[in-house]
N, C-alpha and C positions, 0 to 999 in steps of 0.2 A: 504494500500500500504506500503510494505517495506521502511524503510528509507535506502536510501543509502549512504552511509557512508564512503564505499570502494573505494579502489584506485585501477586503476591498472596501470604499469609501465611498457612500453618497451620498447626497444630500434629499431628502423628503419633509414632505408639509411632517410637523411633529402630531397632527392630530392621523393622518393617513396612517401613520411608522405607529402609532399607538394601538390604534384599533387593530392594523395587518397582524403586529405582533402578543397581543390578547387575544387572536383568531388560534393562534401557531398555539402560545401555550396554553390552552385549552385543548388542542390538539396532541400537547407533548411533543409539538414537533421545533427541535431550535432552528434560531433564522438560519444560523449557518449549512445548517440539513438544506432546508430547501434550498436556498444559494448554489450549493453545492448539483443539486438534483435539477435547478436551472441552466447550469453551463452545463453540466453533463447532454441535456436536451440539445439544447443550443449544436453543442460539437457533434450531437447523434445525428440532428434530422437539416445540422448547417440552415438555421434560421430559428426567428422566433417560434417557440411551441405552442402558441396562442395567437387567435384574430390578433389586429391591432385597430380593427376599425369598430364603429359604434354599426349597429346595424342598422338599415333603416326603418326608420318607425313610422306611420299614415297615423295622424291624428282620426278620430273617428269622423270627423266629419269629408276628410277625403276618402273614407272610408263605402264602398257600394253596402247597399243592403245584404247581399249576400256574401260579403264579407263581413260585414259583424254578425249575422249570422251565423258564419263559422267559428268565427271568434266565441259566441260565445255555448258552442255545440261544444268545441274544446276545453273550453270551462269547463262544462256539465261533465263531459268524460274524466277530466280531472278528479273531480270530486267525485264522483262515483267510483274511481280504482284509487282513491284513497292521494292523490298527489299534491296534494292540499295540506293546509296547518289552518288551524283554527285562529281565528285576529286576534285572540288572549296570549297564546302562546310566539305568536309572532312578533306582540307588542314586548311581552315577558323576556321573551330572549335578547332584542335590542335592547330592551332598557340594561341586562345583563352585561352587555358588548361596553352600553354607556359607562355603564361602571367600571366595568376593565379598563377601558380604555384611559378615564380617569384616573384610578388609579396608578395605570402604567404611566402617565403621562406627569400625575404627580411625583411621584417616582423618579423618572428623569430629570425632571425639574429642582428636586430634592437633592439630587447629585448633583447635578450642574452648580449650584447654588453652593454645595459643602464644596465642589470643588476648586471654585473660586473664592474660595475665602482664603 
């Protein structure tokens, strides 16, 4: 196995870097894992492993009849094979994220601050 040695450095909004890495350890996974499992991608398939673009979205009103229609038949199928969360538990688990993420965020902030003294 490689030692690893390297650094790598970047810079992120501290509110994105807070929630990503209260996603992770929740997960049990350190950033360095995935970093790690990033370039590996990268060098396997020689590009990003992920879209880079937003897809596009039709607000409903460019929307045909029988396109919300489908829209929302796939709903209905959704919710019926269970692909669904209930809006409690959806709300529940953000507010969850909120808190991590505060946490984590005060955290850094607590460091940053002792470190500079």
């Amino acid at each position: 196995m490689a030692k690893k040695t390297a650094n790598v450095v970047a810079r992120v909004d501290p509110a994105t870097k807070a929630l990503a890495e209260g996603i992770l350890e929740s997960l049990g996974i350190p950033v360095s894992v995935l970093i790690n499992a990033l370039y590996k991608q990268i060098i396997f398939t020689r590009s990003v492993p992920f879209s880079m673009e937003f897809p596009e979205m039709k607000s409903i009103e460019d929307m045909s009849n029988d396109e919300i229609i489908a829209m929302f038949k796939r709903s209905e199928e959704d919710v019926k094979a269970g692909r669904c969360y209930p809006a409690e538990e959806v709300f529940a688990e953000l507010e969850q994220d909120l808190i991590n993420a505060e946490r984590i965020f005060n955290k850094i902030n607590s460091e940053g601050t002792n470190s500079a003294s």
